[in-house]
LOKOL-633709 format. One line per field, with one value per residue: y, x, z of N, C-alpha, C in turn; residue number from 1. Coordinates in pm, 1 decimal. Atoms other than C-alpha are relative to their C-alpha. Example, Ala and Ser with C-alpha at 12.3 -4.5 7.8 and 13.67 -1.06 7.14 Angstrom:
BEGIN
n.yy: (-119.0	-119.0)
n.xx: (89.0	-82.0)
n.zz: (0.0	-6.0)
ca.yy: (-450.0	-106.0)
ca.xx: (1230.0	1367.0)
ca.zz: (780.0	714.0)
c.yy: (120.0	109.0)
c.xx: (90.0	-77.0)
c.zz: (0.0	73.0)
keba: (1	2)
This chain:
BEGIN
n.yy: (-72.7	28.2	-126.5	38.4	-83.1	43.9	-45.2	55.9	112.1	157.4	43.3	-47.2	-122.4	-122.5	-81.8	-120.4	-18.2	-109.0	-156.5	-31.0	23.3	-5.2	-35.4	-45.9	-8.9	-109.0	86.9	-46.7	33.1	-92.8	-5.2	174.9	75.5	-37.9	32.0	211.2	63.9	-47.2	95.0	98.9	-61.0	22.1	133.9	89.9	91.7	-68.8	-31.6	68.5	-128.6	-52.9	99.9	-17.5	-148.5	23.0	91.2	-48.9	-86.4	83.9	26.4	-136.5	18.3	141.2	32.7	-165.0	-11.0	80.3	-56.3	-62.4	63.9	95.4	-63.4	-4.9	165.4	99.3	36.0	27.1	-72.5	72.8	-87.0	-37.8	-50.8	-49.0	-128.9	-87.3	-128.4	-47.8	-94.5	-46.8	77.8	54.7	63.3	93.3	27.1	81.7	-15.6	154.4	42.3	103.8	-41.2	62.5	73.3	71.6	130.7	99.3	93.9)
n.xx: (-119.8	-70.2	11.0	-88.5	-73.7	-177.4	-81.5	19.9	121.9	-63.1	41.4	33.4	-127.1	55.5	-90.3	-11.7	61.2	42.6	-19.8	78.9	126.5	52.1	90.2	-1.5	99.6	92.6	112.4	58.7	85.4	115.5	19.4	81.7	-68.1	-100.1	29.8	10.5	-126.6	-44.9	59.9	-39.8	-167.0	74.7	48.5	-119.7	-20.9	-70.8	82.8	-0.5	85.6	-109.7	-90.9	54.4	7.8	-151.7	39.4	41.6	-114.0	-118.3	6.6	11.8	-117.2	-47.7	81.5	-2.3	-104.3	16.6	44.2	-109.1	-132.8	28.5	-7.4	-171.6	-20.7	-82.9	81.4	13.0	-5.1	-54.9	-30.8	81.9	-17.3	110.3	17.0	155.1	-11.2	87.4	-30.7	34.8	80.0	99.8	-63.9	-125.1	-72.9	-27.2	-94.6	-42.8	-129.1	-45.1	-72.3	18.0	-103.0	13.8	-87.1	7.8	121.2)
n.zz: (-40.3	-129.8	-43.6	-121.1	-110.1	17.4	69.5	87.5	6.4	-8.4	130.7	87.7	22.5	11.6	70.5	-32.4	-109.4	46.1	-17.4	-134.9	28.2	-137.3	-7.3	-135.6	-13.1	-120.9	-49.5	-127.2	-100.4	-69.5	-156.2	-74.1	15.8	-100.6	-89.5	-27.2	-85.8	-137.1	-79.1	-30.7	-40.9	-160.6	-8.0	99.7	108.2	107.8	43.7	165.9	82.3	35.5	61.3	110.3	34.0	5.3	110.4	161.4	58.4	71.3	145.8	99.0	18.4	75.3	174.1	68.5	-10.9	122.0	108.0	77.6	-1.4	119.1	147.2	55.8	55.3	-128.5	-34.6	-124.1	-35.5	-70.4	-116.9	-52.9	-140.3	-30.7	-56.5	-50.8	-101.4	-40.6	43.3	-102.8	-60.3	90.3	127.9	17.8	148.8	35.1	68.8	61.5	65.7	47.8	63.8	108.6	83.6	129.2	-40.3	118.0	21.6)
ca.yy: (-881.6	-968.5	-735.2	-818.9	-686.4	-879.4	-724.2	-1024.0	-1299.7	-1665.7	-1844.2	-1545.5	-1289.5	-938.5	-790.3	-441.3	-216.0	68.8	335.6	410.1	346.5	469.7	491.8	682.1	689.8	956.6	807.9	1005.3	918.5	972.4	1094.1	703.0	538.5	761.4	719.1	318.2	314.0	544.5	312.5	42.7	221.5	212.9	-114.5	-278.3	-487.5	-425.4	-183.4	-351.7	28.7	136.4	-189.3	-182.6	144.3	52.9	-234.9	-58.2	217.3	-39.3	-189.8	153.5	205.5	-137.3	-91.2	292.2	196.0	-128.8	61.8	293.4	40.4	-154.0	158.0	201.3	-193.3	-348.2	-683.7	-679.2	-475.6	-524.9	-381.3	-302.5	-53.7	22.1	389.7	492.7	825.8	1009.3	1342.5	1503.7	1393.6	1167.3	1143.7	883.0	823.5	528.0	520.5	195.7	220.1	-17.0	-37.5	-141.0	-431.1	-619.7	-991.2	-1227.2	-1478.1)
ca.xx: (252.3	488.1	456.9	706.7	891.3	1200.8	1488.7	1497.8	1303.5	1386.6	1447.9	1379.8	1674.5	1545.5	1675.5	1619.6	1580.4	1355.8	1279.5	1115.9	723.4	460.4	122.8	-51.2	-390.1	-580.3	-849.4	-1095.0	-1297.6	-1605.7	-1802.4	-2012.5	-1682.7	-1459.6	-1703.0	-1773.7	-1403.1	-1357.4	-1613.7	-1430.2	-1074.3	-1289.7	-1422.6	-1091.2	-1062.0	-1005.5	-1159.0	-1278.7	-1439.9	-1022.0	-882.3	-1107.8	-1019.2	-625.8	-706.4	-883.4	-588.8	-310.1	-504.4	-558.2	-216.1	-57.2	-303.7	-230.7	152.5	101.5	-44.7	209.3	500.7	278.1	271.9	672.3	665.5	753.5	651.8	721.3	737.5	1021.4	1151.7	794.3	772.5	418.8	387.0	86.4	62.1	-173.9	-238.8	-476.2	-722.9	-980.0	-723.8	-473.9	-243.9	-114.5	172.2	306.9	704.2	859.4	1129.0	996.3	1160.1	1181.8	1217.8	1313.8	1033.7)
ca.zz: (-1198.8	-931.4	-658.8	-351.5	-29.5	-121.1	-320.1	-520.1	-687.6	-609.7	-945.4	-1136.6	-1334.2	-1307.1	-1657.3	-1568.9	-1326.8	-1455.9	-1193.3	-815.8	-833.2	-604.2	-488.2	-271.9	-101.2	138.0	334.0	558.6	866.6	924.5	1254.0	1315.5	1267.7	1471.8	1739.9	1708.4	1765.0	2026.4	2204.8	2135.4	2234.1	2597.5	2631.3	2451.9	2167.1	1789.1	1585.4	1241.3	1125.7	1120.2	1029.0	711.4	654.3	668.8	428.1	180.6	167.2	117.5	-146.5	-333.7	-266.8	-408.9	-717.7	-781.3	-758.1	-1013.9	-1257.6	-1300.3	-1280.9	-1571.7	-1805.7	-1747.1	-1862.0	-1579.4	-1483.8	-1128.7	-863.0	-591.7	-229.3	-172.7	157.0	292.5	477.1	729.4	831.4	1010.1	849.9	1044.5	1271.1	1077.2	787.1	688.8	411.7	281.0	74.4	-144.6	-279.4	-481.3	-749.0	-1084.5	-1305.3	-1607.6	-1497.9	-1784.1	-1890.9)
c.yy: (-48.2	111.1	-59.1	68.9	-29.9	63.8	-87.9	-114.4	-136.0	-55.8	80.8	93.4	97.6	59.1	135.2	67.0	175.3	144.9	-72.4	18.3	23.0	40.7	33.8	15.6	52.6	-20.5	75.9	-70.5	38.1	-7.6	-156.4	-56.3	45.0	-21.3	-148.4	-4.8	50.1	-48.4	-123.4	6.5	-2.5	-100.7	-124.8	-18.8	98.9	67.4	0.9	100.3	22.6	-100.2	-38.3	64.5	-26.3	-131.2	64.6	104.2	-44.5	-56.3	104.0	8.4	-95.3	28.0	115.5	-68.7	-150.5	71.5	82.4	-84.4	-77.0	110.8	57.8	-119.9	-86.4	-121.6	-62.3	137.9	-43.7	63.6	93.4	79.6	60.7	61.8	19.6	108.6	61.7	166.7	101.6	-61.8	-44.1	-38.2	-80.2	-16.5	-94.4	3.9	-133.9	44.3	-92.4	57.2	-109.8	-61.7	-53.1	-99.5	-76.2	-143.8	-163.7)
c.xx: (42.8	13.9	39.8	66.3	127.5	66.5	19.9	-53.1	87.5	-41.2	-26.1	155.9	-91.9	121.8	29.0	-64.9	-84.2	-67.1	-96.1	-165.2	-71.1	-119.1	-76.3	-187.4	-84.3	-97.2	-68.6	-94.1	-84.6	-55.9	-52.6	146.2	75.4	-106.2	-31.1	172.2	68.3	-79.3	88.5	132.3	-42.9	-69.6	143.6	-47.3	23.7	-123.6	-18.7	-38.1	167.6	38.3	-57.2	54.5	146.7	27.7	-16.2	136.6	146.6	-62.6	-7.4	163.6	102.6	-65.8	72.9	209.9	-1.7	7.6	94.4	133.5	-60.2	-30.8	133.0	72.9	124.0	-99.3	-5.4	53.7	105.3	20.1	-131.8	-6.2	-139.7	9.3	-132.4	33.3	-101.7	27.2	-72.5	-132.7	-96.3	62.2	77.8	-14.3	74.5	105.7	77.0	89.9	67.2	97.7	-51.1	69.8	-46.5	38.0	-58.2	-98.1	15.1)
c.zz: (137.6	113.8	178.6	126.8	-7.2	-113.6	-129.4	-35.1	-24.3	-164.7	-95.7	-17.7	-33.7	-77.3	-26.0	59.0	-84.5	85.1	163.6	-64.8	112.5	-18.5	114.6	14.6	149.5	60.8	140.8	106.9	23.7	162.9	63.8	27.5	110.8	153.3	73.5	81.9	100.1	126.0	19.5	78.3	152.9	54.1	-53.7	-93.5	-129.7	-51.3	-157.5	-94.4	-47.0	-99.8	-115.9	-55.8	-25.2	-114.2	-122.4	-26.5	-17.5	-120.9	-132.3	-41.2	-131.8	-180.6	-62.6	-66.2	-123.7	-97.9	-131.9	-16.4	-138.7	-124.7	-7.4	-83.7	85.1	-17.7	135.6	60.7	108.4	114.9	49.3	139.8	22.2	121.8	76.3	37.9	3.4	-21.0	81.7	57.5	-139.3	-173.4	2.3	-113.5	38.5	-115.3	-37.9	-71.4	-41.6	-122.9	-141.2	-61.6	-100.6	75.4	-97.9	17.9	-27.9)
keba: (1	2	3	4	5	6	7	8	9	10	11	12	13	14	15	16	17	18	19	20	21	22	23	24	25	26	27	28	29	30	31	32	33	34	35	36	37	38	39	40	41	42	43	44	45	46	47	48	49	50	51	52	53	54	55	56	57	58	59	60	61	62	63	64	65	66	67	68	69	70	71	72	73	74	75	76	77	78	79	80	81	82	83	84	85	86	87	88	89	90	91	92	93	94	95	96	97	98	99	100	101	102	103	104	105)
């Protein structure tokens, strides 16, 4: 499956547009982690415990939001828009929008 940020696909005709698609994924923190990186938030540099953690919940995301665009019978996904938000401390959500299509074969 095609699964893009652009509106439309080079070389390809998208023969229909079949609906808004989305997936979403809740991701807690635990206490080691929030403290590795509040060490590191005081010493500088990056912290690879989050930036894992922001990884794995775009890929949940992206997948959750496939899934359902491949049992509307899509076979791409397009205008992709990836969402973080911080829900409450130690949580974050992840959120993957796209507009499901048919693009001719």
């Amino acid at each position: 499956m095609i699964i893009t940020t652009t509106h439309t696909l080079q070389n390809r005709e998208i023969e229909r547009y079949i609906g808004i698609v989305s997936g979403e994924a809740i991701m807690g923190a635990n206490v080691v982690r929030d403290f590795l990186a509040s060490v590191t938030d005081v010493i500088g540099g990056r912290s690879s415990a989050y930036e894992n953690k922001l990884a794995e919940g775009r890929e949940i995301a992206i997948r959750e939001m496939e899934e359902k665009a491949q049992k509307l019978g899509a076979n791409a996904v397009i205008g992709v828009d990836l969402d973080f938000e911080t829900l409450r401390e130690g949580m974050m959500m992840c959120i993957a929008t796209g507009t499901a299509v048919y693009v001719k074969q």
